[in-house]
N, CA, C and O of each residue as an XYZ file, in Angstrom:
460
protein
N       4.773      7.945      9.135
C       3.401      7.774      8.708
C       2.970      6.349      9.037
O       3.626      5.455      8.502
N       1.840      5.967      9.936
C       1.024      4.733     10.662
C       0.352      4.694      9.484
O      -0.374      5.688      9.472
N       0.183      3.925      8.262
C      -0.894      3.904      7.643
C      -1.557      2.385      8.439
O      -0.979      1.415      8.930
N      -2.527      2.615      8.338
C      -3.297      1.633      8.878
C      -4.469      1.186      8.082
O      -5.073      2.159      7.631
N      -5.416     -0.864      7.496
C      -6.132     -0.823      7.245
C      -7.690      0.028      7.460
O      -8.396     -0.352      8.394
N      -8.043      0.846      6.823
C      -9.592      1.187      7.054
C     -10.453      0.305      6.782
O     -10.814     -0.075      5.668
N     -10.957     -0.195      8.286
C     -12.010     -1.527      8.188
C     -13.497     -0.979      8.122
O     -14.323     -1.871      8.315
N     -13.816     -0.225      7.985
C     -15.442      0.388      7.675
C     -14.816      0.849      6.364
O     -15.931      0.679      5.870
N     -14.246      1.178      5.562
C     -13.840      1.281      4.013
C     -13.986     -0.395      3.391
O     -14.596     -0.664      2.356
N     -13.545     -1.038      3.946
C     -13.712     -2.817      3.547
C     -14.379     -3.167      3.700
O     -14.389     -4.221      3.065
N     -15.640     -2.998      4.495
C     -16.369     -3.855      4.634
C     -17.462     -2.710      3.395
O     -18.016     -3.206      2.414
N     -17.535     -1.617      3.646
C     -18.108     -0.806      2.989
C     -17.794     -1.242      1.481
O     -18.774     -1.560      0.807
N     -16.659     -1.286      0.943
C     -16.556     -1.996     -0.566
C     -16.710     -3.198     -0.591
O     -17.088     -3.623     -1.683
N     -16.516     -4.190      0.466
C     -17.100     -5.823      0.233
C     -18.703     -5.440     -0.220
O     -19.169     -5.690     -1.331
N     -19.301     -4.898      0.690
C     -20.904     -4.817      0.453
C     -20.801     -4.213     -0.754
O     -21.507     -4.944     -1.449
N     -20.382     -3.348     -1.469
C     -20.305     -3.195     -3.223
C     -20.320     -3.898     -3.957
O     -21.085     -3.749     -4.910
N     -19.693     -4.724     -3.890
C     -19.006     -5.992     -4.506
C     -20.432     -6.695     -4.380
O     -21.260     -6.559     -5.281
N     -20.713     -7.494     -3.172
C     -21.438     -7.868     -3.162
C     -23.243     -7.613     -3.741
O     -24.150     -8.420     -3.947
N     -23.164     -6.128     -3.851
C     -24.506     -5.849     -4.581
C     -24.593     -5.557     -5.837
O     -25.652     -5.110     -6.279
N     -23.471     -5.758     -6.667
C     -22.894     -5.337     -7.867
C     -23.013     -4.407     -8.084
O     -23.869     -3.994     -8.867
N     -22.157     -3.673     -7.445
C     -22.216     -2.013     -7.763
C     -20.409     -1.902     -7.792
O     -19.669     -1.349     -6.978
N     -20.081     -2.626     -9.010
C     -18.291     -2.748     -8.966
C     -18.500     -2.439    -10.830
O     -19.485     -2.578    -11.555
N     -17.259     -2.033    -11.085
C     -16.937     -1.968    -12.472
C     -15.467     -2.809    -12.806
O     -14.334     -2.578    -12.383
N     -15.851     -3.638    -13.529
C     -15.045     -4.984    -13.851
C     -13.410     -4.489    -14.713
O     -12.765     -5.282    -15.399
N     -12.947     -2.826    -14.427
C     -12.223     -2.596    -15.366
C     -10.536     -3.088    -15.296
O     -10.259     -4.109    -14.666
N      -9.929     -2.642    -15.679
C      -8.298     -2.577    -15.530
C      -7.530     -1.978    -14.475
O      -8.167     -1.385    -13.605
N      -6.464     -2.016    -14.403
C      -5.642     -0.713    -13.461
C      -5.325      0.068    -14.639
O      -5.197      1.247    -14.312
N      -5.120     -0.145    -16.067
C      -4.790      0.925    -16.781
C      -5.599      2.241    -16.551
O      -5.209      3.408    -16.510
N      -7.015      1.624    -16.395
C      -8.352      2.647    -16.517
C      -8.814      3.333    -15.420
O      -9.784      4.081    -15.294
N      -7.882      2.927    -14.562
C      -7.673      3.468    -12.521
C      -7.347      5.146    -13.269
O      -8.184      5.883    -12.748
N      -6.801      5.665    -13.888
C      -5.923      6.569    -13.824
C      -7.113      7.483    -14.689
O      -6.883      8.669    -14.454
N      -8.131      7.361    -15.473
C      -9.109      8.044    -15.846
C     -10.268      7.724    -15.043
O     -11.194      8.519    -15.203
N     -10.482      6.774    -14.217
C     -12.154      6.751    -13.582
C     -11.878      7.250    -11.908
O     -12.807      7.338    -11.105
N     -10.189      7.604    -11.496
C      -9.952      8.224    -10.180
C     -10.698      9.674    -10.328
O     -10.452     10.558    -11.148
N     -11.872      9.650     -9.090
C     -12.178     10.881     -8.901
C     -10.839     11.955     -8.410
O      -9.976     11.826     -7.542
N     -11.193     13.289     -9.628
C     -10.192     14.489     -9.365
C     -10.500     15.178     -8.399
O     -11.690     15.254     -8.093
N      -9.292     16.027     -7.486
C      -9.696     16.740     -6.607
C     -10.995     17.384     -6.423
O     -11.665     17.378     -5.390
N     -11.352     18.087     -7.834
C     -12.707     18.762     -7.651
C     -13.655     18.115     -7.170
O     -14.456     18.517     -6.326
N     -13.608     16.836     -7.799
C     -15.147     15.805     -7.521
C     -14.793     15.260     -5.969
O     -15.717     15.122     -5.167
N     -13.324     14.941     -5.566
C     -13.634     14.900     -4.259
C     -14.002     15.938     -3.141
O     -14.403     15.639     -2.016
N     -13.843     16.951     -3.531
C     -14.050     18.121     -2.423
C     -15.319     18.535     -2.302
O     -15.812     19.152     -1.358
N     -16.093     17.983     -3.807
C     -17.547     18.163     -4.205
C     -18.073     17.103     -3.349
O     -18.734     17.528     -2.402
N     -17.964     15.943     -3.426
C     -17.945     14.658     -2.755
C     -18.289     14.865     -1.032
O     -19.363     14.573     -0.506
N     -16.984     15.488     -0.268
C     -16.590     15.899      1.207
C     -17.837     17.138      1.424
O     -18.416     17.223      2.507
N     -18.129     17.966      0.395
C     -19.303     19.308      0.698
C     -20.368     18.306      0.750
O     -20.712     18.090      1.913
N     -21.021     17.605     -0.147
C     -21.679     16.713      0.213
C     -22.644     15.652      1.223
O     -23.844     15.499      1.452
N     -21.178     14.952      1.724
C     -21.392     13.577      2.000
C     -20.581     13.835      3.678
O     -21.156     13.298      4.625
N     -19.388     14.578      3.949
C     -18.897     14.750      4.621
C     -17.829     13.677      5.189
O     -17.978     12.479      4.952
N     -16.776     14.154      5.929
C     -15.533     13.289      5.916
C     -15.557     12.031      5.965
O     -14.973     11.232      5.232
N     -16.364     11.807      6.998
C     -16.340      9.918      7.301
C     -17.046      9.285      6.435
O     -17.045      8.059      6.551
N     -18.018     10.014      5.093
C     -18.394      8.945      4.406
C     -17.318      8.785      2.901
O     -17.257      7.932      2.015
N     -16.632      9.953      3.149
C     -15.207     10.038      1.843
C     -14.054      9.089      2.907
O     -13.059      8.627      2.348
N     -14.197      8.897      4.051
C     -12.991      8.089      4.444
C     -13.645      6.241      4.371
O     -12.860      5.334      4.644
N     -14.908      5.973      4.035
C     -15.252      4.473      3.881
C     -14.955      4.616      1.951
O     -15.704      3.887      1.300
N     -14.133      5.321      1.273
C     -13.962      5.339     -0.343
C     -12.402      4.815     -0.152
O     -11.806      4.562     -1.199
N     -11.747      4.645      0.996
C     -10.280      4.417      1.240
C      -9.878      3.263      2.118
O     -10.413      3.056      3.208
N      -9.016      2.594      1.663
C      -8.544      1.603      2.673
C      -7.357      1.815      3.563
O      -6.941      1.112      4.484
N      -6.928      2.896      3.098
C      -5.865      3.261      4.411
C      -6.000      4.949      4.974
O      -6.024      6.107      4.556
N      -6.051      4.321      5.938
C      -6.153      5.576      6.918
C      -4.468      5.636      8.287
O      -4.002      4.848      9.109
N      -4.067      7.262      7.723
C      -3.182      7.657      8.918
C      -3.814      8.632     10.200
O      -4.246      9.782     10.281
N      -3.656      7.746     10.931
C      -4.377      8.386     12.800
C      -3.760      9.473     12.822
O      -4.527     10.342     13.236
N      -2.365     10.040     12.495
C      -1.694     10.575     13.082
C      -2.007     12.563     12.199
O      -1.833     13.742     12.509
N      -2.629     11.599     10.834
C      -2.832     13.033     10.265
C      -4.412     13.894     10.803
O      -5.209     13.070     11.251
N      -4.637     14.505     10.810
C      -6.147     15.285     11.277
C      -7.079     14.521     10.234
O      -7.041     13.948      9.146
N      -7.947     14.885     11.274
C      -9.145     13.757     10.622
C      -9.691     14.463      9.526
O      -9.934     13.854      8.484
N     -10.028     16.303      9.688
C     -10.561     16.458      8.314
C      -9.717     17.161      7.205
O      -9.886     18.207      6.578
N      -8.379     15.843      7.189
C      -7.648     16.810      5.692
C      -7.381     15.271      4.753
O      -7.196     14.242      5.402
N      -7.378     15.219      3.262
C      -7.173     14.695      2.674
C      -5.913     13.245      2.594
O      -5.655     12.206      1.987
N      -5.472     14.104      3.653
C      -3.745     13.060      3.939
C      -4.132     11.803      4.902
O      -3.562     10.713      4.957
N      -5.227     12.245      5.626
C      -5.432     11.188      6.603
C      -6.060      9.665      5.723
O      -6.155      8.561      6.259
N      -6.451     10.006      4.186
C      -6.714      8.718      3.335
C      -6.042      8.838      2.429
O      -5.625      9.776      1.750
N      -5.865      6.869      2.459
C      -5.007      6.594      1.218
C      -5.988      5.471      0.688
O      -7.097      5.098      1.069
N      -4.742      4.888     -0.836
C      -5.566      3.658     -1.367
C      -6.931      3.976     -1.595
O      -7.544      3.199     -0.863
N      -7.862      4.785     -2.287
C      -8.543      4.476     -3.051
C      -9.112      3.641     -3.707
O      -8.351      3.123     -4.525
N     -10.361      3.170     -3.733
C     -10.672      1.960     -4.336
C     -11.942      2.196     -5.121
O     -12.450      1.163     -5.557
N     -12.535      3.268     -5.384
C     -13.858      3.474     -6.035
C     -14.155      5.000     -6.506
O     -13.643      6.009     -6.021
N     -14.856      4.953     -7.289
C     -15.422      6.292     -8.253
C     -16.703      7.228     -7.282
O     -17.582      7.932     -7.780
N     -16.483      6.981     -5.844
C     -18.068      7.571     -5.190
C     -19.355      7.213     -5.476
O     -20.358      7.825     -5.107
N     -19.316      6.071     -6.236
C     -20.583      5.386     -6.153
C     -20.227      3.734     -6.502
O     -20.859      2.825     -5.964
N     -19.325      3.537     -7.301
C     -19.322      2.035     -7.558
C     -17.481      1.724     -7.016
O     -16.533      2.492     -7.173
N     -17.482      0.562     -6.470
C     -16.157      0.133     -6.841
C     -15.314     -0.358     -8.156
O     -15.744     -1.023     -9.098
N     -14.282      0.044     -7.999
C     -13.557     -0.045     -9.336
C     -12.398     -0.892     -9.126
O     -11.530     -0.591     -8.306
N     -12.346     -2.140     -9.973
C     -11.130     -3.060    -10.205
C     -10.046     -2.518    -10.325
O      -9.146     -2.578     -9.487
N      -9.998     -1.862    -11.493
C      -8.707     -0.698    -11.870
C      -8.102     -0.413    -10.308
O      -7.083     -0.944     -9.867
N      -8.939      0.521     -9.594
C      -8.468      1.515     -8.618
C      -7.935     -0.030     -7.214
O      -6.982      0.014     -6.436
N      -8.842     -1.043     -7.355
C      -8.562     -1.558     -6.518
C      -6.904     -2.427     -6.730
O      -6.194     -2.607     -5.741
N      -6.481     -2.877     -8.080
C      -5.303     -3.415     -8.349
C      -4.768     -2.382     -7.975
O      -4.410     -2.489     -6.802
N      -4.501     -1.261     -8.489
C      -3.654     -0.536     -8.279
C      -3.505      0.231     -6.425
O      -2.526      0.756     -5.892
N      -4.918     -0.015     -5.874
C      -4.539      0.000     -4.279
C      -3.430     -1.076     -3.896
O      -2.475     -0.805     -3.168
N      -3.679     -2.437     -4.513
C      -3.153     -3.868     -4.329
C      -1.439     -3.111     -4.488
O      -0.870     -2.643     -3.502
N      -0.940     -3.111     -5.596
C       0.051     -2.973     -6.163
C       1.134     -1.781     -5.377
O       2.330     -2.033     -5.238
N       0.439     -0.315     -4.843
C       0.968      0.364     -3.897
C       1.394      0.226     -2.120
O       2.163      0.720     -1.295
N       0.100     -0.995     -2.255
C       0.279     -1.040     -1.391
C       1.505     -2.249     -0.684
O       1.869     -2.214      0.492
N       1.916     -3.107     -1.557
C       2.537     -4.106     -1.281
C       4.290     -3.800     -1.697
O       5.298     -4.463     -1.454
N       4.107     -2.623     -2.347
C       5.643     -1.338     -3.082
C       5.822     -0.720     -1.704
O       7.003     -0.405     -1.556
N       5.071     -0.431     -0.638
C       5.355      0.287      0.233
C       4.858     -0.313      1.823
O       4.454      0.340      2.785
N       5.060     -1.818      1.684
C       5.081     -2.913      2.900
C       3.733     -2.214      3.688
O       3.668     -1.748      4.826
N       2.884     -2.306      2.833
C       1.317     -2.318      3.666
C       0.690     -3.293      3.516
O      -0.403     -3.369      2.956
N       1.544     -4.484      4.181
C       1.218     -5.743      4.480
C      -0.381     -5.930      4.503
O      -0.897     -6.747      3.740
N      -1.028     -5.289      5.244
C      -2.543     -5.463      5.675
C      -3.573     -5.054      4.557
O      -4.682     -5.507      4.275
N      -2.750     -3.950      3.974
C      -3.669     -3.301      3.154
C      -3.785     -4.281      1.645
O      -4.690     -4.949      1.146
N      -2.756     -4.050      1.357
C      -2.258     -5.392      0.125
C      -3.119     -6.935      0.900
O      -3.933     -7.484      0.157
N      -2.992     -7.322      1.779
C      -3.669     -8.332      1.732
C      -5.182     -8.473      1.102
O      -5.668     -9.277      0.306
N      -5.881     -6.980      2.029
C      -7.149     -6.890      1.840
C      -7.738     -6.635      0.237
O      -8.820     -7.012     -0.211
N      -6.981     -6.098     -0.255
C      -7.198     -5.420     -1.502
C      -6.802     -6.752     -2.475
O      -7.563     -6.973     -3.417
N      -5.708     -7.592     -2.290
C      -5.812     -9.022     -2.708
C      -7.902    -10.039     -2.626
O      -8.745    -10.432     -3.432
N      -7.747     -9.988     -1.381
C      -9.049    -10.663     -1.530
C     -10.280     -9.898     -2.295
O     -10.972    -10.335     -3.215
N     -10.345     -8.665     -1.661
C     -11.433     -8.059     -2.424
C     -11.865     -7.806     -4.202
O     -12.854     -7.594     -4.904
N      -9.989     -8.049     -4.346
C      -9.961     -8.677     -5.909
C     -10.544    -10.084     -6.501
O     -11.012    -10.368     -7.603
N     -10.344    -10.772     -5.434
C     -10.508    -12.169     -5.687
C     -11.833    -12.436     -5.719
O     -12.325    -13.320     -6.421
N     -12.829    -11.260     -4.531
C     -14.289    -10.998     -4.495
C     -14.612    -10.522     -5.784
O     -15.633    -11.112     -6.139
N     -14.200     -9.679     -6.716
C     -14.548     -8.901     -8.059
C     -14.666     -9.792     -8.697
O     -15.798    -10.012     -9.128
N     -13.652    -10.643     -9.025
C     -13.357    -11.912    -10.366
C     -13.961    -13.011     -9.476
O     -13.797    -14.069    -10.083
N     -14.631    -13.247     -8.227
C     -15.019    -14.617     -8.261
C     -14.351    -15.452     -8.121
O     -14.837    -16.494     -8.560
N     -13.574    -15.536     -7.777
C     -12.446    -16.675     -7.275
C     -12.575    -17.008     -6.343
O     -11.803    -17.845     -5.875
């Protein structure tokens, strides 16, 4: 598995960040404000794949473009970004040497809190 940074997902949640459309929460609270399958598939009928693949910072090339596996790292609720979801992108991603991804998800934290 190539996971690779998704750079239209980053820049897509920097501009969140930046318009305050972020929720200042925990990673405890990642695990109740992660949209459930239903709401993502509701989400994909919607909005359609490539705008559910700028909700992710890692993307695998190798999986088909329209199945769920091809995104990882999560970072937002489908409308706002979420701190929670983003530590805990941070935290998986640096458990499983996604050097790039963990970096990004480092700063974009640092964008949330202002640092």
């Amino acid at each position: 598995m190539a996971i690779e940074l998704n750079k239209p997902a980053l820049e897509q949640a920097r501009k969140l960040v930046r318009d305050g459309e972020v929720v200042k929460d925990e990673r405890d609270d990642w695990s109740e404000a992660a949209p459930t399958a239903s709401q993502e598939n509701a989400f994909i009928e919607k909005h359609g794949w490539t705008e559910y693949s700028h909700w992710h910072l890692g993307i695998d090339r190798d999986q088909s473009e329209e199945t769920k596996g091809r995104y990882s790292f999560p970072y937002g609720d489908f409308s706002k970004v979420r701190r929670g979801g983003v530590i805990s992108a941070e935290s998986r991603a640096a458990q499983n040497d996604h050097d790039d991804i963990a970096d990004a998800t480092k700063k974009l934290k640092e964008l949330i809190d202002g640092d």
